[in-house]
Backbone bond lengths (Angstrom), bond angles and torsions (degrees), N, CA, C in turn:
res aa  C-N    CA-C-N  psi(-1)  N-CA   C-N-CA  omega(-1)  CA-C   N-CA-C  phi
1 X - - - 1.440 - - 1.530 108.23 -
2 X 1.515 114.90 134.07 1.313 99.35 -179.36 1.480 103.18 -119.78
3 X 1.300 124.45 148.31 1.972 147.45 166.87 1.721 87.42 -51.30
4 X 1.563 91.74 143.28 1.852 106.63 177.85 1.502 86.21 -83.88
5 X 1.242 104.24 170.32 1.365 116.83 -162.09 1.597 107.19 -93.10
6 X 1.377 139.69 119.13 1.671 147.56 -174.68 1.646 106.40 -75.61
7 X 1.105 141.08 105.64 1.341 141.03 157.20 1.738 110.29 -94.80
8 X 1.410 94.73 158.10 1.349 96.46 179.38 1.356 92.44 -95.39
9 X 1.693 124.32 163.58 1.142 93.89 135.96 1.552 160.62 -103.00
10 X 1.106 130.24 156.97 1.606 125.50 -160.99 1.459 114.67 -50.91
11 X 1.383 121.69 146.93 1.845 113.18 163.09 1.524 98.63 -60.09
12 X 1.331 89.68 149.65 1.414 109.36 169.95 1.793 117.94 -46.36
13 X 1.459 113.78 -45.28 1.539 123.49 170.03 1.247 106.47 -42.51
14 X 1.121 112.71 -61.49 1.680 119.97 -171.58 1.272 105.53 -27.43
15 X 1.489 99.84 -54.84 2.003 109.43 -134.80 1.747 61.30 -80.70
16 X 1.108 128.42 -81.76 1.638 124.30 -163.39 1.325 128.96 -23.34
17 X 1.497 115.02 -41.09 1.085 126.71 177.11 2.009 99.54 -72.54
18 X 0.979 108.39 -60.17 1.158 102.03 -169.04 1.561 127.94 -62.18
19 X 1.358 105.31 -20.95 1.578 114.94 151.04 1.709 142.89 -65.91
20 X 1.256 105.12 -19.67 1.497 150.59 152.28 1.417 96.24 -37.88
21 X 1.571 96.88 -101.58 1.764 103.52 179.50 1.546 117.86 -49.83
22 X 1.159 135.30 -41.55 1.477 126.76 -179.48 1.811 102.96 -66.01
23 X 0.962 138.61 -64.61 1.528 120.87 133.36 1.806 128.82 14.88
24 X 1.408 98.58 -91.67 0.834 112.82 -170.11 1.771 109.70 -67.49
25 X 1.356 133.82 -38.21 1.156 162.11 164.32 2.326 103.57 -35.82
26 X 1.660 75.69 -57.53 1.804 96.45 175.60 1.724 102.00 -47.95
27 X 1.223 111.02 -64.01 1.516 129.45 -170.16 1.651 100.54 -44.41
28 X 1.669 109.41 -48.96 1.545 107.58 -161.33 1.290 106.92 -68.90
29 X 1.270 115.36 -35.47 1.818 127.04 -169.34 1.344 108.40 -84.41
30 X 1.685 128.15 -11.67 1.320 123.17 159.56 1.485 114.49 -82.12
31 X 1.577 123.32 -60.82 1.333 116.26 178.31 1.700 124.27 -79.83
32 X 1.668 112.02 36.59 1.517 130.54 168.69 0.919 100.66 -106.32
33 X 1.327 115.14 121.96 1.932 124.20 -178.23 1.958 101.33 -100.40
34 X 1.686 90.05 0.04 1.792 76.85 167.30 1.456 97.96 -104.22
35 X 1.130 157.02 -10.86 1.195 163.24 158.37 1.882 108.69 -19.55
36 X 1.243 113.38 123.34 1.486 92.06 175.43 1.381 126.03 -51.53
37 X 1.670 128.80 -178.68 1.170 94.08 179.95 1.290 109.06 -103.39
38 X 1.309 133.46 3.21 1.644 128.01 179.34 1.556 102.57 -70.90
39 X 1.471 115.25 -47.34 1.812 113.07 -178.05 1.392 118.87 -67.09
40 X 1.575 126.28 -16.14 1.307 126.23 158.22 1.513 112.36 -67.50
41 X 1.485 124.98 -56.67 1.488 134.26 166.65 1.709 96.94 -19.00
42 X 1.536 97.98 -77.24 1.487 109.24 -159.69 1.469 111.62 -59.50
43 X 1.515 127.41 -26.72 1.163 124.87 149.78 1.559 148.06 -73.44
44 X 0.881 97.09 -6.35 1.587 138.32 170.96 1.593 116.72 -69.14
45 X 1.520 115.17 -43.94 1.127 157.60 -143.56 1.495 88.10 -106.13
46 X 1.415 98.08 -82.37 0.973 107.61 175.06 1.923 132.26 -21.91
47 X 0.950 98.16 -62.00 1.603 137.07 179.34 1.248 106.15 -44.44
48 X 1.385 99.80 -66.93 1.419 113.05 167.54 1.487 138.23 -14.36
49 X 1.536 89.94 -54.24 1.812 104.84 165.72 1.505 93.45 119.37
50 X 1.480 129.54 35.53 1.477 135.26 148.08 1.741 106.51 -43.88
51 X 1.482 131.25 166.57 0.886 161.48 -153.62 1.526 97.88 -79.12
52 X 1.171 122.07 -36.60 1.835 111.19 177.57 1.513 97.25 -116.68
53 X 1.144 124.68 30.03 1.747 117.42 137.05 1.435 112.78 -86.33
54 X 1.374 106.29 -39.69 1.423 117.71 -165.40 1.755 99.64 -44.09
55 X 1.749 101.35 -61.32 1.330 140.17 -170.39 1.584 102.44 -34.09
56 X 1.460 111.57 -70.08 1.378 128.39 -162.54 1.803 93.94 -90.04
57 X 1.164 134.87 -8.47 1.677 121.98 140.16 1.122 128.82 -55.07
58 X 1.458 105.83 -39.70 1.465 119.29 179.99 1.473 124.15 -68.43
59 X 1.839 105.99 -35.63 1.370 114.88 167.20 1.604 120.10 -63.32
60 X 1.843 99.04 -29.47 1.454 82.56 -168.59 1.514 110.19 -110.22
61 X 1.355 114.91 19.12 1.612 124.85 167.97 1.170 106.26 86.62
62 X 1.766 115.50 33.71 1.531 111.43 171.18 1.398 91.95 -90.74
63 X 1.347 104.09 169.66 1.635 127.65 131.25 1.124 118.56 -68.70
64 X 1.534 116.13 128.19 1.511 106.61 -168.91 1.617 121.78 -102.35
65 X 1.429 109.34 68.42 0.981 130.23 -162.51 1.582 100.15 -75.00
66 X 0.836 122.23 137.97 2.093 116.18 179.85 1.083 106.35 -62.21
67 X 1.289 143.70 151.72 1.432 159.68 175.15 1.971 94.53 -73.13
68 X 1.658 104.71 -70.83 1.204 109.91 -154.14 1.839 105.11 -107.99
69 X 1.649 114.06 155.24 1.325 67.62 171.81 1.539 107.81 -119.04
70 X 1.493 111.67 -162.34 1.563 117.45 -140.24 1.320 114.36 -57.51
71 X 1.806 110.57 -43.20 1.207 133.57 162.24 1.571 114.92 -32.02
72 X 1.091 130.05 -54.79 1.238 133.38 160.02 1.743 122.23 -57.84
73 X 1.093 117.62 -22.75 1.779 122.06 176.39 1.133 102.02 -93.18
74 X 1.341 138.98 -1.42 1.409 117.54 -175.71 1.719 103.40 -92.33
């Protein structure tokens, strides 16, 4: 039988900071033309303002306004 797992929880910076770079991370792997091309798609997509941009805007006190728009992610 195993114990559920105890987290503390994180400073607020953390979670901010770390939403930042996954963000920012998204951006690098879309405008890298050496990037494969499914992880640009998915960042692309991403960007867009799909359901875990929204998410990780929300963590880091954006507005989750889409980066790109859709026309461009497809």
């Amino acid at each position: 039988m195993t114990s559920p797992a105890v987290c503390d929880p994180a400073p607020e910076l953390a979670i901010k900071t770390l939403a930042c770079a996954v963000i920012k991370q998204a951006l690098l792997d879309a405008l890298d033309p050496t990037v494969p091309v499914g992880i640009r798609r998915d960042a692309l997509q991403f960007l867009a303002g799909d359901r875990w941009f929204r998410r990780w805007c929300a963590a880091a006190g954006m507005r989750p306004v889409g980066l790109l728009s859709r026309r461009h992610a497809a």
